[in-house]
Residue frames relative to the residue before (quaternion, step in Angstrom):
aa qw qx qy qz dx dy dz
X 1.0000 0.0000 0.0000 0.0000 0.00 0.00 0.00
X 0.0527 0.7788 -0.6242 -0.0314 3.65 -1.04 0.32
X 0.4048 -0.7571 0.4503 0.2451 3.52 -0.99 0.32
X 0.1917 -0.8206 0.5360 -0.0513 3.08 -0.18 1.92
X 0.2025 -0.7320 0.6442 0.0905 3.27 -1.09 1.25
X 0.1491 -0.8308 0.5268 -0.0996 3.08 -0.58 2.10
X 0.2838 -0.8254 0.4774 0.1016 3.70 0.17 1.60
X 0.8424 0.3357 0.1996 0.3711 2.71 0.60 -2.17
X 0.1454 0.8007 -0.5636 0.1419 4.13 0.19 0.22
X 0.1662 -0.5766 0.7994 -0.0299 3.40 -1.89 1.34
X 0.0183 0.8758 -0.4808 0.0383 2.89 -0.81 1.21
X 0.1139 -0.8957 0.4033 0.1487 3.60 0.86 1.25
X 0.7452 0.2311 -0.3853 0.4928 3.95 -1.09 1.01
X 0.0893 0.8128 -0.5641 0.1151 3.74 1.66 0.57
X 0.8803 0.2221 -0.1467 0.3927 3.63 -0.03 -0.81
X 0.5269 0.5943 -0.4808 0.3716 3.05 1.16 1.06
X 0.7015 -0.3888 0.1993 0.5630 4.25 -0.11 0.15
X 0.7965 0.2353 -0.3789 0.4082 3.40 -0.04 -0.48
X 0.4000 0.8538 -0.1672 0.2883 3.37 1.47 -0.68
X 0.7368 0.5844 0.0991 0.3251 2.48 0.93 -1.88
X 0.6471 0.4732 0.0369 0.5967 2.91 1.66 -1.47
X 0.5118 0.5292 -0.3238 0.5942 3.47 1.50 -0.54
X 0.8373 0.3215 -0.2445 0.3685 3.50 0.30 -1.17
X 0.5246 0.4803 -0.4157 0.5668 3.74 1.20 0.32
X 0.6918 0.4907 -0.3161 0.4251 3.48 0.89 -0.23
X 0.6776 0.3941 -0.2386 0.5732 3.33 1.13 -0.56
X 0.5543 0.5064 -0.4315 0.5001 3.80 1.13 -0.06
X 0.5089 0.7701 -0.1753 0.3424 3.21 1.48 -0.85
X 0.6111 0.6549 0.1304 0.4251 2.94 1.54 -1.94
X 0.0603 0.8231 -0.4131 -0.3849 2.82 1.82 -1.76
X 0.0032 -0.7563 0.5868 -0.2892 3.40 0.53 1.79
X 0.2122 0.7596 -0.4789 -0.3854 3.60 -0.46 -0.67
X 0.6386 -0.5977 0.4775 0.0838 3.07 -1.37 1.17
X 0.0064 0.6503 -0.7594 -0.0194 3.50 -1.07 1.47
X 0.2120 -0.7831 0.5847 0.0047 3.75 -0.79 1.42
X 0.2155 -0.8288 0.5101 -0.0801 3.69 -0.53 1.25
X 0.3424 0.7653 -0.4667 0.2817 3.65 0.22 0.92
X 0.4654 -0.7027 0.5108 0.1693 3.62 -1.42 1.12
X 0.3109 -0.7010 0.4979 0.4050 3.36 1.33 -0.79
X 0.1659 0.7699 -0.5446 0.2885 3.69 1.04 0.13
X 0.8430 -0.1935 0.2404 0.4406 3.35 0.15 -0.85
X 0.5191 0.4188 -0.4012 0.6278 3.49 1.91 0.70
X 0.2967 -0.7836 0.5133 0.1855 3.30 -1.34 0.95
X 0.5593 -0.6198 0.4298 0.3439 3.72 -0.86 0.53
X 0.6312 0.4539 -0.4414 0.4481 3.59 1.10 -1.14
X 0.5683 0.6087 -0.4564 0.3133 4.22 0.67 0.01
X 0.7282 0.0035 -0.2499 0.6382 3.49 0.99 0.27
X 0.2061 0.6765 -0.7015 0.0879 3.32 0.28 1.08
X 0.6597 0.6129 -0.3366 0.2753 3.67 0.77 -0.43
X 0.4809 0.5971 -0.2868 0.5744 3.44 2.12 -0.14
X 0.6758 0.3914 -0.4742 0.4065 3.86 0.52 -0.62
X 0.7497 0.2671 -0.4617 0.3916 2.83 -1.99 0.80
X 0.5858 0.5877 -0.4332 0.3518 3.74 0.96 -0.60
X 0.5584 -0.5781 0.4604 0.3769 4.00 -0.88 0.69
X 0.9028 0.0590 -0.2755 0.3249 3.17 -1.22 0.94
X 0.5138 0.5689 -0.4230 0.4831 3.83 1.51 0.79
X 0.1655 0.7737 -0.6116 -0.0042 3.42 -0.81 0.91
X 0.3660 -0.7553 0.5435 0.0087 3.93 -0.95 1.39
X 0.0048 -0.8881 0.4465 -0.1094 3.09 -0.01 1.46
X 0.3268 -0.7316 0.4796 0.3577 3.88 -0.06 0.83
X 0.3302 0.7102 -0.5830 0.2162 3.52 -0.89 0.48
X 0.4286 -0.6693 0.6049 0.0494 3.04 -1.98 0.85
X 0.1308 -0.8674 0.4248 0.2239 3.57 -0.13 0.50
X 0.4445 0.6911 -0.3239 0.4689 3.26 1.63 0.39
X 0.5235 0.4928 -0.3319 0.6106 3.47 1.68 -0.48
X 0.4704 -0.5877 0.4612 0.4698 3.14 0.35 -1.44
X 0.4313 -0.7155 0.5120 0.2000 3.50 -1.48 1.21
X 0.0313 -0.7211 0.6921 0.0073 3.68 -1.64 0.34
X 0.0642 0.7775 -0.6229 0.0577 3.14 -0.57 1.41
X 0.2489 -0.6851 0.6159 0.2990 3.91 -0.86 0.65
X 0.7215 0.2728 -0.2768 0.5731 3.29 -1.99 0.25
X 0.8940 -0.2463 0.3468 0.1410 1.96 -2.45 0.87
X 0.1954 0.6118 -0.7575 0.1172 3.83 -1.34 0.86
X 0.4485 -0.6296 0.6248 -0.1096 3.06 -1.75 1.90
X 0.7676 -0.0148 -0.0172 0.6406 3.96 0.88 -0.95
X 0.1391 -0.7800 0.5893 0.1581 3.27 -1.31 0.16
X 0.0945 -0.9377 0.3229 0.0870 3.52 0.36 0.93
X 0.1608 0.9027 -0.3989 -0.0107 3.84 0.38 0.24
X 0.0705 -0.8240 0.5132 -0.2295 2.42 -1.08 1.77
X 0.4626 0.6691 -0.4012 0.4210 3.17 1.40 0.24
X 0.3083 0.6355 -0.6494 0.2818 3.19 -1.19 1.58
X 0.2967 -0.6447 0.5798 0.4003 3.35 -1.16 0.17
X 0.1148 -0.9315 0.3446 0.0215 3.14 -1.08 1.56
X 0.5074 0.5489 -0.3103 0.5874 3.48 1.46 0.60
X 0.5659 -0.6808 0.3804 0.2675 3.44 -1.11 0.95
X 0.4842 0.5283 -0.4546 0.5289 3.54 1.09 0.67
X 0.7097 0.5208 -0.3213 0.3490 3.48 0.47 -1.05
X 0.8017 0.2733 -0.1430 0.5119 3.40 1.14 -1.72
X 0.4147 0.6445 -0.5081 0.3931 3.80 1.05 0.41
X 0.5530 0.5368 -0.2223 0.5971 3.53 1.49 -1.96
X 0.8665 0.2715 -0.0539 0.4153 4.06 -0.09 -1.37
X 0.1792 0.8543 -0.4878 -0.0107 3.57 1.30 0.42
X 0.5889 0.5711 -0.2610 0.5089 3.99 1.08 -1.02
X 0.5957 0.5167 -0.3449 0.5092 3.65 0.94 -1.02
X 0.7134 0.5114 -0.2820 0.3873 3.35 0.21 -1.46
X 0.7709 0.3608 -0.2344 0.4696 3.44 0.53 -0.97
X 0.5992 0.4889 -0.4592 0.4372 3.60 0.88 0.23
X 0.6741 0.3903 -0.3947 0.4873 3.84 0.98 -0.91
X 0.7627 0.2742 -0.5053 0.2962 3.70 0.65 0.15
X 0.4499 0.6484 -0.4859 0.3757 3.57 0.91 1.30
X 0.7889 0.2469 0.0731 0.5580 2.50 0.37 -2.42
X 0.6901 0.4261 -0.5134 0.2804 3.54 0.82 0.24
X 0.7491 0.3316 -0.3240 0.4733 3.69 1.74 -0.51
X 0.3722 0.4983 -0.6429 0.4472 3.19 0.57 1.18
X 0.6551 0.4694 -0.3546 0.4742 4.08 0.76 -0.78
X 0.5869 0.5426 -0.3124 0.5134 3.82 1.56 -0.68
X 0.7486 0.2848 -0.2754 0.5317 3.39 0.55 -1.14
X 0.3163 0.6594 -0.5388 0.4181 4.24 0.73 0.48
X 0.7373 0.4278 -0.2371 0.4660 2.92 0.29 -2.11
X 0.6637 0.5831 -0.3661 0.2924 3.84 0.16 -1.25
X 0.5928 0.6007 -0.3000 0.4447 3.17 1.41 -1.69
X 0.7412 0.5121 -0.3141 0.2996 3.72 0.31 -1.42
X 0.8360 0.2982 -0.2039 0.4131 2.91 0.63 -1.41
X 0.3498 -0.6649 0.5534 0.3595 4.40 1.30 -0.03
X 0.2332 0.6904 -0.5851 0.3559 2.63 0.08 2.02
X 0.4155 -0.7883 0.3581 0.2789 3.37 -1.15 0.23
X 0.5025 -0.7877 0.2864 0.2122 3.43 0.38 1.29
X 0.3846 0.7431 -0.5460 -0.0423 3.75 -0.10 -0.37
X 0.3602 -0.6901 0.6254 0.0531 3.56 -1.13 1.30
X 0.1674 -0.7691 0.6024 0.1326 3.40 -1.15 1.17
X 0.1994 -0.8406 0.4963 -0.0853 3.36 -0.04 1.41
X 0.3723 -0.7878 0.4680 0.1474 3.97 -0.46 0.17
X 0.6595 -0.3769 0.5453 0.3544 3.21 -2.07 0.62
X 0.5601 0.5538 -0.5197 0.3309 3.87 0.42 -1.06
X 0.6690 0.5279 -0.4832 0.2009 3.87 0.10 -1.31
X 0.7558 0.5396 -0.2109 0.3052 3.33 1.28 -0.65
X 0.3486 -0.8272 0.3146 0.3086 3.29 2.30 0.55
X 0.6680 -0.3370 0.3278 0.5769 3.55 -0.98 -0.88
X 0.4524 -0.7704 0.4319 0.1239 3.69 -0.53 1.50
X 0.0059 -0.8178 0.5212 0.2441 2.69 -0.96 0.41
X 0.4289 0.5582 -0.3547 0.6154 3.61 1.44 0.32
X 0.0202 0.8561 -0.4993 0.1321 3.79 -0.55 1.03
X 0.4091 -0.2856 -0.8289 0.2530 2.12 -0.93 2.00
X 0.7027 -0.4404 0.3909 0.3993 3.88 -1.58 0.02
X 0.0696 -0.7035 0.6974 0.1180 4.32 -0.32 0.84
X 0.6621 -0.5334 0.3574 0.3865 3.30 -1.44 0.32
X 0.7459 0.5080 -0.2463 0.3533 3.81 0.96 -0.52
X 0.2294 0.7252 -0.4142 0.4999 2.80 2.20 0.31
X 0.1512 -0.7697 0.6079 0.1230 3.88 -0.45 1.26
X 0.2905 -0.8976 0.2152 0.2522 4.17 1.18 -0.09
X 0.4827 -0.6348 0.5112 0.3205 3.61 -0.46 -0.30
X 0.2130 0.7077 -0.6138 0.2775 2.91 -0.58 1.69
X 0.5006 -0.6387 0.5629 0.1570 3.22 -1.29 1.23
X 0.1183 -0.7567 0.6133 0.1932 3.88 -0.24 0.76
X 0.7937 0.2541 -0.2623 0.4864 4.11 0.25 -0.21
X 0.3486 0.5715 -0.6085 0.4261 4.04 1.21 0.84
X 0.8460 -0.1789 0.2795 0.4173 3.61 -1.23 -0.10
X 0.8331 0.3700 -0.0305 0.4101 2.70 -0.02 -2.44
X 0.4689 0.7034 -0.4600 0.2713 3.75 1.20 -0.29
X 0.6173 0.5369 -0.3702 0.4400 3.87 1.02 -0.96
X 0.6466 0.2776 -0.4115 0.5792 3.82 0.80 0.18
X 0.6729 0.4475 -0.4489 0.3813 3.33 -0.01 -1.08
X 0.6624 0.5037 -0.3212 0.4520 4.04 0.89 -0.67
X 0.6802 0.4379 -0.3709 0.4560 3.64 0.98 -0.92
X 0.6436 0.3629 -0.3446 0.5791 4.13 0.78 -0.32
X 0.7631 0.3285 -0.4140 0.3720 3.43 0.23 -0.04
X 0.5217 0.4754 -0.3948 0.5881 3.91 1.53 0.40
X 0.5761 0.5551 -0.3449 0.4910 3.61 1.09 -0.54
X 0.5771 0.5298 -0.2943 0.5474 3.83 0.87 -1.13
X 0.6962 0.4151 -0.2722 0.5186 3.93 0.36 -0.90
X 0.6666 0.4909 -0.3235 0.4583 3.74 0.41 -0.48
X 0.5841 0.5645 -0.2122 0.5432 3.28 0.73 -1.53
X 0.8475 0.1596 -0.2059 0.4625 3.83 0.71 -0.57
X 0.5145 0.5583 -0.4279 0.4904 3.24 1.11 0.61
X 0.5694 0.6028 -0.3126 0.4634 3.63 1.50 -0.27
X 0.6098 0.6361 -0.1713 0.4405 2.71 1.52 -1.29
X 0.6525 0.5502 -0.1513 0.4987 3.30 1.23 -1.39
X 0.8426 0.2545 -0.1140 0.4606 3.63 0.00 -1.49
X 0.7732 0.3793 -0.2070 0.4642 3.97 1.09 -0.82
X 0.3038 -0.7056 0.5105 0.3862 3.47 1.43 -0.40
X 0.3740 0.7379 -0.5354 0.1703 3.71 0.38 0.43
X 0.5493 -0.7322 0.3686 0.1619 3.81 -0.54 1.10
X 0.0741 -0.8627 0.4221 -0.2686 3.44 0.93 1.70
X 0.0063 -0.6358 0.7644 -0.1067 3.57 -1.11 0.83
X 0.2562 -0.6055 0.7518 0.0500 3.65 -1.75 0.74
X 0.1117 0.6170 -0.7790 0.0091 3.34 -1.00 0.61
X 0.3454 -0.5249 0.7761 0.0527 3.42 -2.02 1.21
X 0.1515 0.7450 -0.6496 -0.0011 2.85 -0.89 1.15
X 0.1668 -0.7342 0.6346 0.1743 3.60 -1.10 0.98
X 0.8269 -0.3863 0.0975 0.3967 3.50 -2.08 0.36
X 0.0277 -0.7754 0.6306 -0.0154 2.47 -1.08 0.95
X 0.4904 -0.6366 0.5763 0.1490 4.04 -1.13 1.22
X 0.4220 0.7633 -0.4892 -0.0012 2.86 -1.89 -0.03
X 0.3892 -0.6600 0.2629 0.5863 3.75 -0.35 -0.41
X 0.6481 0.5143 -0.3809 0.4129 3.68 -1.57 0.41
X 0.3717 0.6053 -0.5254 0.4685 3.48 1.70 0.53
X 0.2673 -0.7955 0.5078 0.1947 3.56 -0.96 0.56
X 0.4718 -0.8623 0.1034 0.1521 3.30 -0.31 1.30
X 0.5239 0.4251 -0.4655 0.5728 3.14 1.79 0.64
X 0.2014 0.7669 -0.5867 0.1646 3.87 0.52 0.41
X 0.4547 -0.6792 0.4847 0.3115 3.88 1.07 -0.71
X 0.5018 0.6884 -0.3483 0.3911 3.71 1.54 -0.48
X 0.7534 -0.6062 0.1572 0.2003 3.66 -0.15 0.40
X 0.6108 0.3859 -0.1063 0.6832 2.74 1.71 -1.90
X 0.7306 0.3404 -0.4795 0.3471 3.91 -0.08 -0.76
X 0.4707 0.7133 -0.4569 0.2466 3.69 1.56 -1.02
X 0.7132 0.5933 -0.1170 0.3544 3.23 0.59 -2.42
X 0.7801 0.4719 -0.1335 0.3885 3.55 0.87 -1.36
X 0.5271 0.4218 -0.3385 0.6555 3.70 2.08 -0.12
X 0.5264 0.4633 -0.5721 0.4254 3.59 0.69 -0.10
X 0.6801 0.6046 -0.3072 0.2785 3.12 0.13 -1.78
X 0.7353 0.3678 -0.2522 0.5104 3.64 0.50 -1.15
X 0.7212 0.3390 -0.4289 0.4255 3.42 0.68 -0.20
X 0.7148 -0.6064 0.3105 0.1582 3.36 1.03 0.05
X 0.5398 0.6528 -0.1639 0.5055 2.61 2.37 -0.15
X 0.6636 -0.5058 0.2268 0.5023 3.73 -0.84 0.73
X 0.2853 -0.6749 0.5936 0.3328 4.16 -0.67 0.52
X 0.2199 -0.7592 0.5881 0.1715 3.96 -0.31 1.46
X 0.0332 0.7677 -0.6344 -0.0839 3.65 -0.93 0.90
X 0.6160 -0.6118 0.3257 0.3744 3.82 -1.30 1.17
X 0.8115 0.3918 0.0925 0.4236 3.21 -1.03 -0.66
X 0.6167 -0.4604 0.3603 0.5272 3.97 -1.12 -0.73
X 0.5791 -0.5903 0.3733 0.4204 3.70 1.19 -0.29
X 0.8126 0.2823 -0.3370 0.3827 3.51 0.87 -0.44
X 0.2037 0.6462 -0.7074 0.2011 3.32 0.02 1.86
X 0.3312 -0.7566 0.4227 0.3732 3.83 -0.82 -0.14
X 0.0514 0.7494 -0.6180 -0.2320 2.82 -1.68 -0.56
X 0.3913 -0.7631 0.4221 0.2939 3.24 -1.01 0.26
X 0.2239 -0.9117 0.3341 0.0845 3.68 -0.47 0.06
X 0.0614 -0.7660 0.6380 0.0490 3.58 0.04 0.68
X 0.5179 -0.5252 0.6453 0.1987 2.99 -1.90 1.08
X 0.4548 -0.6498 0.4900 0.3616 3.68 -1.02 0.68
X 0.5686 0.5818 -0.5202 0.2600 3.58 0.11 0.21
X 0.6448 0.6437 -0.1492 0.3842 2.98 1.42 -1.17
X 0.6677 0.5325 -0.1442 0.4998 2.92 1.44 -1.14
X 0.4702 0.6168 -0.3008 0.5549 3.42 1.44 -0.81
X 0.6365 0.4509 -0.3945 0.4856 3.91 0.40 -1.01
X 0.5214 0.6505 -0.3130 0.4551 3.48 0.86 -1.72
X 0.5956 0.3778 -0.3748 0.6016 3.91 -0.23 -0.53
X 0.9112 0.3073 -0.2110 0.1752 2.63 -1.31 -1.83
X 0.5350 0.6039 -0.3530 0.4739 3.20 1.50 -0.18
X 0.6553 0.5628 -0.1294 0.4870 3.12 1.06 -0.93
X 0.4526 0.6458 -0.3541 0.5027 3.72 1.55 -0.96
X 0.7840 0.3838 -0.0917 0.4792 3.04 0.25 -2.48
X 0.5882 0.5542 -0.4820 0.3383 3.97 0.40 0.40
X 0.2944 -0.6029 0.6768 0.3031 3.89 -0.73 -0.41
X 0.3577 0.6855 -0.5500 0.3157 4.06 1.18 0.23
X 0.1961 -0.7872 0.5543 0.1863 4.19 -0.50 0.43
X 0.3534 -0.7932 0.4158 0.2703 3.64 1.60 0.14
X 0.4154 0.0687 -0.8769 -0.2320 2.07 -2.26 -1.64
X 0.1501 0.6358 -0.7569 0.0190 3.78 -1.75 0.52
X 0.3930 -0.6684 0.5888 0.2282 3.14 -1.22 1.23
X 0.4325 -0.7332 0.5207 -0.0647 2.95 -1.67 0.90
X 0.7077 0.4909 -0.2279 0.4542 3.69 0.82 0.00
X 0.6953 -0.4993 0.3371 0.3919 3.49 -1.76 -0.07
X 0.2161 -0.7730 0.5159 0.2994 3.71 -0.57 0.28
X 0.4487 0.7148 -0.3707 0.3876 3.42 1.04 0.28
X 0.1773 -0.8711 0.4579 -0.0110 3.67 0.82 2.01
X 0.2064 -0.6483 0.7279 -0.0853 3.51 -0.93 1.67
X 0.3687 -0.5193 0.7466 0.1924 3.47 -1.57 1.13
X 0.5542 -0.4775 0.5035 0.4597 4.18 -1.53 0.68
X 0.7515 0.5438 -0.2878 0.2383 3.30 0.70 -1.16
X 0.6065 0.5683 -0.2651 0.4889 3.11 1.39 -0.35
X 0.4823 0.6154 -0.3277 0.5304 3.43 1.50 -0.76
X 0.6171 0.5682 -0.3555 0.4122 3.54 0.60 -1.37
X 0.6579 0.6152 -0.1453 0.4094 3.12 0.34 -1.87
X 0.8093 0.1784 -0.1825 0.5291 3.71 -0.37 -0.86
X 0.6704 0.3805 -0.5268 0.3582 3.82 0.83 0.47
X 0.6764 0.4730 -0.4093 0.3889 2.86 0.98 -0.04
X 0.4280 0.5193 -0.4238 0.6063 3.66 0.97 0.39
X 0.6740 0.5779 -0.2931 0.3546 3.45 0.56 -0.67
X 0.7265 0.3170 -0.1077 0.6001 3.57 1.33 -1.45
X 0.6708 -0.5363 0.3346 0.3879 3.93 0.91 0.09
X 0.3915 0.8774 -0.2721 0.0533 3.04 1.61 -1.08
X 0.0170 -0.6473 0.6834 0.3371 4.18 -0.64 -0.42
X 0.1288 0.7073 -0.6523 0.2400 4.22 0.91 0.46
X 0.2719 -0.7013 0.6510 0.1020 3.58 -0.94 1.49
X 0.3007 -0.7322 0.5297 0.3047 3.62 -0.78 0.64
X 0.0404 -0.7776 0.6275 0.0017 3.73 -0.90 0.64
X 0.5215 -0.7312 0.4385 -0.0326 3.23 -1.66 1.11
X 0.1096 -0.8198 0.5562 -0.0806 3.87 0.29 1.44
X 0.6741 -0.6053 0.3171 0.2804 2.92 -1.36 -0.16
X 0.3280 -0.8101 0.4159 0.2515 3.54 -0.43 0.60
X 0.5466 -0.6450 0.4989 0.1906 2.75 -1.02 2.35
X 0.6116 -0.6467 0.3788 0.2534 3.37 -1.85 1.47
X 0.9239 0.0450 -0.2698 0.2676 3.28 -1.49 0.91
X 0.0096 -0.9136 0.3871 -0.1241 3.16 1.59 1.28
X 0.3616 -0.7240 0.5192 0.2748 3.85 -0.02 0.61
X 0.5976 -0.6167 0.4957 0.1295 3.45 -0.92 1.74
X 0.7627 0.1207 0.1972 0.6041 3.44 0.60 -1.56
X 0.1470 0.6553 -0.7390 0.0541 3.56 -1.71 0.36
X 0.7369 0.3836 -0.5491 0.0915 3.04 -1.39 0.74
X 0.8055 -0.4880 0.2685 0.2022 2.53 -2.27 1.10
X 0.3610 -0.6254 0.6447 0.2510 3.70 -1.55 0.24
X 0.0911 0.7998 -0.5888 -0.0726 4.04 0.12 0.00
X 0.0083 -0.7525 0.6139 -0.2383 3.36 0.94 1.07
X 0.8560 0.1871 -0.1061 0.4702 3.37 0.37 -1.01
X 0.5939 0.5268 -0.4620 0.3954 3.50 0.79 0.27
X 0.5680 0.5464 -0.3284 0.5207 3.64 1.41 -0.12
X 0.7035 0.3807 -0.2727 0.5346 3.42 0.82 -0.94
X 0.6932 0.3275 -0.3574 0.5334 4.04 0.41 -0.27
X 0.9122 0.1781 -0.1819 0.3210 3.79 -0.08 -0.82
X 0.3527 -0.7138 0.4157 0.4397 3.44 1.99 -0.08
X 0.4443 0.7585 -0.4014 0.2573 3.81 0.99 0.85
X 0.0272 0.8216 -0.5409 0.1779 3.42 -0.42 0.46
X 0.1852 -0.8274 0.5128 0.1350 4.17 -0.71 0.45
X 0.6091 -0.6859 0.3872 0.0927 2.85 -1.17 2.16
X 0.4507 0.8741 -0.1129 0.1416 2.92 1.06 -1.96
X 0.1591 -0.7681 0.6117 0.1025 4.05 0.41 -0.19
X 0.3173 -0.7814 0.4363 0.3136 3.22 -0.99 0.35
X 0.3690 0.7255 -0.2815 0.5082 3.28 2.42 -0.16
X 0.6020 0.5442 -0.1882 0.5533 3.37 1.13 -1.35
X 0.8123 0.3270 -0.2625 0.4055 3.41 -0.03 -1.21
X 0.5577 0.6475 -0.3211 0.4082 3.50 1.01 -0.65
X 0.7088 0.4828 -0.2689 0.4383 3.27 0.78 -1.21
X 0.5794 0.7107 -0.2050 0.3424 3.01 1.21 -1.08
X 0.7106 0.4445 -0.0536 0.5428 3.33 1.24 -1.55
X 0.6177 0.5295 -0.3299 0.4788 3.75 1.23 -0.52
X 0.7259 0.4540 -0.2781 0.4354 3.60 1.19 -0.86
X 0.4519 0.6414 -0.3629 0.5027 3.20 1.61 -0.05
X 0.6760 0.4851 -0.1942 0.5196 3.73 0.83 -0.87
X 0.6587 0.4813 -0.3232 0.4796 3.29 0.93 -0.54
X 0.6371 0.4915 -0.3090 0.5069 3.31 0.88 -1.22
X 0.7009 0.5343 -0.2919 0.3715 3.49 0.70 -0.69
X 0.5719 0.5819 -0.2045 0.5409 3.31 1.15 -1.11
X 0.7506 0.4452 -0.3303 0.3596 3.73 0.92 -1.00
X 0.5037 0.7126 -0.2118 0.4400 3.39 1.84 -1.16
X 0.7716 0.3080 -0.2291 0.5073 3.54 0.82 -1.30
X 0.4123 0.6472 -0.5038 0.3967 3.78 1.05 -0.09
């Protein structure tokens, strides 16, 4: 660990969910925050509460063209991808270009300005595991021409760059793995599970679970995960480090306690499970505790509740 004095931060998918939350945290921090988003699949009303605020500036932009930031930059965060299996099924070519040609145009910017780089990379690289839970030297099992392969390929070519920069340019790089992670400001046709289940429920509609339900996952409230970075930002640690809750939920169970959660009588029903759906997930943070002293506070009772009143409030706003 080292105490990095972070002035300055570009943060690329800023106005997308996790994003988002990064860049109120780090305004928070009293960072200020250049936010970089296409709207592809981030939404503007997610930091509408940051514009006008002193040291946030929202900048349309594609990092697949290519990024330009004046002045001084302290972190470079990159996060821009479509990340749910709607976005990069619908945007499969896209996806795989921002995790080339956009972190090479991220790790450019990082290079120029001697910055520290950190790359939000994913649980996906490690496909349907077979090693369980998932350590970082776990190299996984991933189908490169199944659906999911155009992400699981575009973070696992990102992860190899990111350490070739590291390698040949000396640029100051960190990997974080981040698995699923909840929260409010998830947008509820994303296809992701929790926001899916929890717009049924309030509407009252059937809650549609994959498969028989008892694959897992693990979940981390986004707040937690938010520490998780920035902890990681403010290190000199070059990772891979997982990034998530080890606390393994069956879908069905997920179903189940949201709907208890939102009041619902939503009957839970059983579709098909979408190809190469990972059996199992979760994280080892063996080494995120021992390098960044991280670890997630969060309940999943807590975070849940947390994320349902968000939907409500939302739901009441668009009414």
């Amino acid at each position: 660990m080292t105490d990095r004095q972070l002035q300055r931060a570009v943060v690329t998918g800023g106005a997308g969910f996790l994003g988002s939350h990064l860049c109120t945290a780090l305004l928070a921090r009293g960072t200020e925050v250049v936010c970089l988003d296409n709207f592809l699949t981030g939404d503007p009303a997610n930091v509408a509460h940051l514009v006008g605020e002193p040291g946030f500036h929202l900048t349309s932009c594609d990092v697949t063209d290519f990024v330009h930031v004046p002045g001084p930059v302290d972190l470079v965060l990159h996060l821009a991808s479509p990340a749910s299996p709607v976005d990069y099924l619908h945007l499969p070519i896209h996806t795989l270009k921002v995790g080339a040609i956009g972190t090479f145009h991220a790790l450019g910017l990082a290079k120029d300005k001697g910055a520290r780089f950190v790359l939000a990379s994913t649980s996906e690289v490690y496909g349907d595991p077979q090693v369980h839970p998932q350590p970082e030297d776990y190299w996984g099992h991933v189908n490169p021409v199944g659906p999911r392969g155009v992400y699981d390929e575009s973070k696992r070519y990102a992860e190899a760059l990111t350490t070739a920069y590291r390698g040949v340019h000396d640029v100051d790089t960190g990997i974080a793995r981040l698995f699923n992670t909840y929260g409010p400001a998830m947008r509820s046709g994303d296809g992701r599970a929790i926001p899916t289940f929890i717009t049924q429920a309030l509407a009252g509609e059937p809650v549609t679970v994959a498969g028989d339900g008892r694959q897992t996952r693990s979940i981390c409230y986004v707040d937690d995960l938010v520490r998780g970075v920035l902890a990681l930002a403010a290190s000199d640690d070059a990772g891979p480090v997982n990034l998530g809750n080890p606390t393994e939920l069956s879908v069905e169970q997920i179903a189940r306690d949201v709907v208890a959660a939102t009041g619902s009588r939503s009957p839970i029903v059983h579709v098909d499970r979408p190809v190469d759906d990972p059996q199992v997930r979760r994280p080892d943070i063996t080494r995120a505790r021992e390098r960044l002293g991280w670890e997630p506070r969060i309940t999943w009772e807590d975070g849940l509740g947390r994320t349902v009143r968000w939907f409500v409030d939302a739901r009441r706003q668009a009414a």
